[in-house]
DRENLO-749090 format. One record per residue (C-alpha): x, y, z; residue number from 1; residue in three letters. Coordinates in Angstrom, 1 decimal. Example, Ala and Ser with C-alpha at 12.3 -4.5 7.8 and 13.67 -1.06 7.14 Angstrom:
NODE	12.3	-4.5	7.8	1	Ala
NODE	13.7	-1.1	7.1	2	Ser
REM end
This chain:
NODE	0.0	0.0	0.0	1	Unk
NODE	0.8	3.7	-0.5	2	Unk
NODE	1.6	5.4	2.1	3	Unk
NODE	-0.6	8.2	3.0	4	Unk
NODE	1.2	11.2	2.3	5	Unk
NODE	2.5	9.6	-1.1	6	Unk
NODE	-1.6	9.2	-2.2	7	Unk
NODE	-2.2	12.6	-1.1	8	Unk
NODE	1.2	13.7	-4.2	9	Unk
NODE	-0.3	11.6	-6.6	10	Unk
NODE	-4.0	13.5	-5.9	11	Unk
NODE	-1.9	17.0	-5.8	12	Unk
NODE	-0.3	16.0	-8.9	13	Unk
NODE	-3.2	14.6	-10.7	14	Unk
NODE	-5.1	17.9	-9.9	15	Unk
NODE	-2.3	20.1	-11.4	16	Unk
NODE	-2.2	18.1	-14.1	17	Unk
NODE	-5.6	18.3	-15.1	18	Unk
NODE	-5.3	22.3	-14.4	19	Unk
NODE	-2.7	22.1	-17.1	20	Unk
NODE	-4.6	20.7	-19.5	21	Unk
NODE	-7.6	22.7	-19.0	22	Unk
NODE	-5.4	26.2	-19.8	23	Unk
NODE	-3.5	24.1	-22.8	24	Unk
NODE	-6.6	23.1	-24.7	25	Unk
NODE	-8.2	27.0	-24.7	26	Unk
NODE	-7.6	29.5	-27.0	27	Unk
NODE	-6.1	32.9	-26.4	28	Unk
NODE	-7.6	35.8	-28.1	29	Unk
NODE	-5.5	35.9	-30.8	30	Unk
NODE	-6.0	32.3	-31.9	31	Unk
NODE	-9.9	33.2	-31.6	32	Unk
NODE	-9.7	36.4	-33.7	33	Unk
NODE	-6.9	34.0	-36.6	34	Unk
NODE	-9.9	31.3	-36.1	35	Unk
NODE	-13.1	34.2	-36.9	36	Unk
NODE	-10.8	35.9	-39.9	37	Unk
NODE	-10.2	32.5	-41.4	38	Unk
NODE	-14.0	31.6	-41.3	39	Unk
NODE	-14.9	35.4	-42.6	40	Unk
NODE	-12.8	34.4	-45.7	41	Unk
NODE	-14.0	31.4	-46.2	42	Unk
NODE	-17.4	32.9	-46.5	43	Unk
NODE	-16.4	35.6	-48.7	44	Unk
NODE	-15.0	33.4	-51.1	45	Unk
NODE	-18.3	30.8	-51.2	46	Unk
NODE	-20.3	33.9	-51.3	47	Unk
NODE	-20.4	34.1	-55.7	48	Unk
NODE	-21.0	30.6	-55.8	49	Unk
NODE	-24.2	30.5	-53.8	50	Unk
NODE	-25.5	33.2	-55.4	51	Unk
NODE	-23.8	31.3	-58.5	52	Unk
NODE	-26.7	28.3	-57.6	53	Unk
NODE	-29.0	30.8	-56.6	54	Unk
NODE	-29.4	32.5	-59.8	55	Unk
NODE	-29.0	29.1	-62.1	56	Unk
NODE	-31.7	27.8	-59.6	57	Unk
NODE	-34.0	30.8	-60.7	58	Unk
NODE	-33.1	30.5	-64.6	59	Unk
NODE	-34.1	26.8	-64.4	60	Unk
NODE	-37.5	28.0	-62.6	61	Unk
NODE	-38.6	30.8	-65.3	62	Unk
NODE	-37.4	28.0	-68.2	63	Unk
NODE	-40.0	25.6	-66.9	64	Unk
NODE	-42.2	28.6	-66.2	65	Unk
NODE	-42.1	29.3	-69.9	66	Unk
NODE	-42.4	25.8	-70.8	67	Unk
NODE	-45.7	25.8	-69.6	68	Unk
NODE	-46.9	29.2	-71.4	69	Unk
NODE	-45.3	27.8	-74.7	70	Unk
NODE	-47.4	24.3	-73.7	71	Unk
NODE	-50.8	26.7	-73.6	72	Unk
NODE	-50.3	29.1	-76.4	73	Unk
NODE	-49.7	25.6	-79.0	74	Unk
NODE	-52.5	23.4	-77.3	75	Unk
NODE	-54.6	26.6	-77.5	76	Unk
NODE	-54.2	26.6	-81.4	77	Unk
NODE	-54.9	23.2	-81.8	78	Unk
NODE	-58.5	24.3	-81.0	79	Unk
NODE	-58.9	27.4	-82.6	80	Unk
NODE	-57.4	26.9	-86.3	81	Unk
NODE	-53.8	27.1	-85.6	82	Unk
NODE	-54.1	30.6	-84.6	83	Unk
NODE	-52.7	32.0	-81.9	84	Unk
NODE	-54.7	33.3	-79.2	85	Unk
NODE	-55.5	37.4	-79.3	86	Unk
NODE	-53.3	39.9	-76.8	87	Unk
NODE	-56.4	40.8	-76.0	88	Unk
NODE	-59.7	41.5	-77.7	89	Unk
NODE	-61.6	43.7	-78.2	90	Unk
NODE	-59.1	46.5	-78.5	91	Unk
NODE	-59.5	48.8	-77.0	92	Unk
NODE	-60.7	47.9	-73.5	93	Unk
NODE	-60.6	44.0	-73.2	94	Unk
NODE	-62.7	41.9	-71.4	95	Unk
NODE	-61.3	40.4	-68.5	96	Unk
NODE	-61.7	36.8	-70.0	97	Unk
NODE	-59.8	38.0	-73.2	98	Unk
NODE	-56.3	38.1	-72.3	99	Unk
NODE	-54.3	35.9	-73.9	100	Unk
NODE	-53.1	34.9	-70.1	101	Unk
NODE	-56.3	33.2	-69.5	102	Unk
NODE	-57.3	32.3	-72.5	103	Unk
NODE	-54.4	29.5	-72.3	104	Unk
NODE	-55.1	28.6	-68.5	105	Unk
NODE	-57.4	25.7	-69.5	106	Unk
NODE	-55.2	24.2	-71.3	107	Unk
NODE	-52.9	24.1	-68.2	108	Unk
NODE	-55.4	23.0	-65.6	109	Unk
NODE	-55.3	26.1	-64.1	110	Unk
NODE	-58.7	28.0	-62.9	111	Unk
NODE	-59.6	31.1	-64.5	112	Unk
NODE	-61.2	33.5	-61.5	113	Unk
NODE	-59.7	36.5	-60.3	114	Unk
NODE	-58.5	34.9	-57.5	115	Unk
NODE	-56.6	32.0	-59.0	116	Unk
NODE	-55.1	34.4	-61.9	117	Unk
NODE	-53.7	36.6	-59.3	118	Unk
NODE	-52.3	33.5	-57.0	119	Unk
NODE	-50.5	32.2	-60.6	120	Unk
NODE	-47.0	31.3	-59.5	121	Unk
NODE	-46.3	30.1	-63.4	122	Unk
NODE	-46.7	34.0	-64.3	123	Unk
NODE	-44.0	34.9	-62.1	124	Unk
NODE	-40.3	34.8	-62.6	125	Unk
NODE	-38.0	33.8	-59.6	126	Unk
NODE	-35.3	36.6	-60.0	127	Unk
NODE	-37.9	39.2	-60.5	128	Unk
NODE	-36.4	41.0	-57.2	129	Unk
NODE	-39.6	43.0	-56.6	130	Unk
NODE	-42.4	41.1	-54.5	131	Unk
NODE	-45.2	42.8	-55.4	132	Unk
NODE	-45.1	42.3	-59.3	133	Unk
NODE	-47.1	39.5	-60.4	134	Unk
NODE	-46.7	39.1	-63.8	135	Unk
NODE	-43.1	38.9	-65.2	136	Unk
NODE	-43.3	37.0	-68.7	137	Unk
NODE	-44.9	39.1	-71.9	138	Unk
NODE	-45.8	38.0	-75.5	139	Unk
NODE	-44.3	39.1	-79.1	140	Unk
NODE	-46.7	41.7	-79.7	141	Unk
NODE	-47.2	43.7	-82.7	142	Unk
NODE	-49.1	46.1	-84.2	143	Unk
NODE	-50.0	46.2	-88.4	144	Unk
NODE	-47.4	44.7	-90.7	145	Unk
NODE	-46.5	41.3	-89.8	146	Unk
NODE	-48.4	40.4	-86.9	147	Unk
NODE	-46.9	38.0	-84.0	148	Unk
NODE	-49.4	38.2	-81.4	149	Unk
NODE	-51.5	41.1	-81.4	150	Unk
NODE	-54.9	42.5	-80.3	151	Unk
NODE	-58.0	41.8	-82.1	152	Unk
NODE	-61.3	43.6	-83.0	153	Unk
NODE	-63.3	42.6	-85.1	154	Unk
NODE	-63.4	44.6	-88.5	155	Unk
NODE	-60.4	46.5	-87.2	156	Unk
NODE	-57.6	46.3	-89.8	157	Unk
NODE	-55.1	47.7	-87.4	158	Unk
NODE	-56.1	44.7	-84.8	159	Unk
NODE	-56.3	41.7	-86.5	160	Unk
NODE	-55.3	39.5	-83.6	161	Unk
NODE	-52.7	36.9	-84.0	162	Unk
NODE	-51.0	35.0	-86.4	163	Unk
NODE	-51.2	31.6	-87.4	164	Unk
NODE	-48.7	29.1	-85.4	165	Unk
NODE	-47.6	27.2	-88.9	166	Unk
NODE	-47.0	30.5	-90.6	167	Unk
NODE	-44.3	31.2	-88.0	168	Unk
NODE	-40.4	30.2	-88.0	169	Unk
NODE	-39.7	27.8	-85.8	170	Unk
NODE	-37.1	30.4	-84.3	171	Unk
NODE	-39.5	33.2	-83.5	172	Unk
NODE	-40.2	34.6	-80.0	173	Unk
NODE	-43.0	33.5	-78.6	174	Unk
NODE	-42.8	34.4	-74.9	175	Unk
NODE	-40.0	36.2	-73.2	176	Unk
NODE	-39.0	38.1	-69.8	177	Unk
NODE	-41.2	40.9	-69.7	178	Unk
NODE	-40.8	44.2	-67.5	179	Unk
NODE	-43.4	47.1	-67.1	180	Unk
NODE	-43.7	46.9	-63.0	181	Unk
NODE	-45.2	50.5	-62.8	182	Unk
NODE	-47.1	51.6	-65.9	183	Unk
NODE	-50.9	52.2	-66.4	184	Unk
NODE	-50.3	49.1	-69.2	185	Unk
NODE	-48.6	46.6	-66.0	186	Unk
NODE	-51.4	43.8	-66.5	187	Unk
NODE	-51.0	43.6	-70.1	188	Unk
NODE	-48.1	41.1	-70.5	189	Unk
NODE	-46.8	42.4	-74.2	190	Unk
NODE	-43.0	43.0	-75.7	191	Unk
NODE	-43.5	45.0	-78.0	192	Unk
NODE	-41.6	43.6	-81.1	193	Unk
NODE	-38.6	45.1	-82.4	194	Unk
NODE	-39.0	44.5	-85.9	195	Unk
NODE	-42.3	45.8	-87.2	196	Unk
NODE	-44.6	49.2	-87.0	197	Unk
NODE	-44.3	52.0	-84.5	198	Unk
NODE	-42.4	50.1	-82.3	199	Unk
NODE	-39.0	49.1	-84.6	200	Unk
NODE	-35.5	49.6	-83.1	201	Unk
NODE	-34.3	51.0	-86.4	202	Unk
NODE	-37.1	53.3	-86.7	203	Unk
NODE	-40.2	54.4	-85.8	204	Unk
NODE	-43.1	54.2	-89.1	205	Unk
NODE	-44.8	56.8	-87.5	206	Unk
NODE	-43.3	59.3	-85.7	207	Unk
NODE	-39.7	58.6	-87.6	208	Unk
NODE	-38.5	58.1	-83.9	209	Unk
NODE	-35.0	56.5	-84.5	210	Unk
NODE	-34.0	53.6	-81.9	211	Unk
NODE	-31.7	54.5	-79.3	212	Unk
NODE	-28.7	52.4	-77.2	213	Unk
NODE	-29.6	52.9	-74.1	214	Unk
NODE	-26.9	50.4	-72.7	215	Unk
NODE	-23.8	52.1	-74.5	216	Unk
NODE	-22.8	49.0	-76.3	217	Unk
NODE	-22.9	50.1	-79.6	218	Unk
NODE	-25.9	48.3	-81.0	219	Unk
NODE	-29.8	49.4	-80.9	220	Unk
NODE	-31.9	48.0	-78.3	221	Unk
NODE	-34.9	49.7	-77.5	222	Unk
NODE	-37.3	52.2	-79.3	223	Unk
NODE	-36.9	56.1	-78.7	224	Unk
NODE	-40.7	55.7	-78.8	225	Unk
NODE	-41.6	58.6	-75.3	226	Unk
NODE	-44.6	56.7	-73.6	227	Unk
NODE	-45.7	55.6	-70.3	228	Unk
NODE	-46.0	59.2	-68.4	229	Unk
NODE	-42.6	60.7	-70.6	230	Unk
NODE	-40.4	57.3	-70.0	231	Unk
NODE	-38.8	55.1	-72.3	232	Unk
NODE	-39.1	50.7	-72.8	233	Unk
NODE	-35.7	49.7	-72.6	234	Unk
NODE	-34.9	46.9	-75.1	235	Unk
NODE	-38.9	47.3	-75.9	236	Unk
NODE	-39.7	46.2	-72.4	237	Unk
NODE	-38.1	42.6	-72.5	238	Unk
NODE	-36.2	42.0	-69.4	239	Unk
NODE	-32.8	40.7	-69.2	240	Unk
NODE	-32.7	39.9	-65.4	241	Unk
NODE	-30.9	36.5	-65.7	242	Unk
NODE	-27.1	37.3	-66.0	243	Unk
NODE	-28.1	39.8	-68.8	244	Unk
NODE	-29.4	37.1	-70.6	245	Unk
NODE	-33.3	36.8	-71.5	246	Unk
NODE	-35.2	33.9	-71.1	247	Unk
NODE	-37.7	32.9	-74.0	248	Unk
NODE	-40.2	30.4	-75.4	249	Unk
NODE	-40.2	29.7	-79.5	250	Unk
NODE	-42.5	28.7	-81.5	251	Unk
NODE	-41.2	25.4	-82.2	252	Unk
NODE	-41.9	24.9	-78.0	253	Unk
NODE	-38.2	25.4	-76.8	254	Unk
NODE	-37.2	27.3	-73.8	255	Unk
NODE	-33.4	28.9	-73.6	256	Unk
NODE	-31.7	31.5	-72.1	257	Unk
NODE	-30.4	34.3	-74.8	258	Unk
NODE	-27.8	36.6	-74.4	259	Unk
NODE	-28.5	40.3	-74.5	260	Unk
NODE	-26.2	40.5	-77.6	261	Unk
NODE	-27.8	37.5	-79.7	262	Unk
NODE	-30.9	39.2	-79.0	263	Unk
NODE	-30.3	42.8	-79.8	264	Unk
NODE	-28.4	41.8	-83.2	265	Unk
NODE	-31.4	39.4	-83.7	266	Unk
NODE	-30.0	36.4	-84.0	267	Unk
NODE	-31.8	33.6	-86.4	268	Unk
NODE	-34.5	36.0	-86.3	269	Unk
NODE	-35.9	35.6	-83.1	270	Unk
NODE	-37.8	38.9	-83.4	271	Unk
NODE	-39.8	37.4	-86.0	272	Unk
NODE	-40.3	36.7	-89.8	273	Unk
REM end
């Protein structure tokens, strides 16, 4: 056996021991501030590639957003002698149930009262930043000439409606990111096309309003057309909120992403015939 005073070392020693160990394993503030910097970099360099995922995530979302637009505005012809449904009709003043928004929504299973239109989550794009704007996609209007999609009255050579899907290139815009957040013409869900009537890039039929670059690239992009309360539409009030890209449907049902450049220098003749 130990004697007494030799257990009583051993408990001393055990006890300073464990004291050192206690002060060895902490960290001083110096390692805690080298341990928070580290992290902080860390962070800042993950940082661009979350928001990397978030915005591919939210490209992805408006494509298959599209997809089901494009889906509607093809089945719809398929019912209605290959024609396209109306912007609206008549023009002016459209009834509630003549948008070409709901016309399509049977086709996609989706109700057509005001409350279900205004709940659509298919009418809203992901990266559209601001909350309260509920529609964020708009058709290929245009107005006389060669007609896209386009209001219709009846007898009304101006508004003939729209045009037939088959007499379309495959490669025309159907549906595209759309922006007009605060205008009196918000609910109306219409690019206006940049290749036909008052509305051209190059110029304006009937005003002679020449188009304008309002990016400072060195190509056209939007009409110097003055509307909406004294503003202009830049790039005709298609958005490009995805990486300066634009997201649109064609009229042969594909979805893509296009780049601001293909678009502005109409590429394959997106625009239209």
């Amino acid at each position: 056996m130990n004697p007494p005073f030799q257990t009583l070392r051993m408990k001393g020693r055990q006890a300073v021991t464990s004291t050192n160990d206690l002060y060895s394993k902490s960290l001083s503030l110096i390692e805690l501030l080298v341990v928070i910097a580290v992290i902080s970099v860390l962070v800042a360099m993950l940082m661009p590639a979350f928001r990397k995922v978030r915005e591919i995530a939210a490209t992805a979302q408006c494509m298959s957003n599209q997809r089901q637009i494009v889906t509607g505005l093809i089945l719809y012809t398929g019912e209605n002698n290959g024609r396209l449904p109306p912007l609206g009709a008549p023009y002016p003043g459209p009834t509630p149930g003549n948008w070409w928004h709901v016309l399509i929504r049977p086709y996609l299973g989706v109700g057509t009262n005001s409350t279900q239109i205004v709940s659509s989550t298919y009418m809203r794009c992901p990266a559209e930043k601001d909350l309260g704007v509920r529609f964020t996609y708009g058709v290929n209007y245009s107005k006389g000439g060669i007609v896209i999609m386009g209001y219709y009255t009846p007898g009304n050579p101006t508004y003939v409606g729209s045009a037939y899907l088959s007499k379309l290139s495959p490669s025309t815009i159907l549906i595209a990111d759309h922006t007009d957040k605060d205008g009196p013409l918000s609910s109306l869900n219409e690019n206006y096309s940049p290749l036909v009537g008052e509305w051209s890039i190059n110029t304006n039929a009937a005003g002679g309003v020449v188009g304008v670059d309002t990016d400072g690239d060195g190509f056209l992009d939007s009409n110097g057309l003055v509307w909406n309360g004294g503003t202009q539409a830049p790039y005709n009030l298609y958005a490009p909120r995805h990486e300066n890209g634009i997201v649109c449907g064609f009229v042969d049902g594909s979805v893509k992403k296009v780049s601001l450049l293909d678009w502005v220098t109409n590429k394959e003749n997106m625009w239209g015939p």
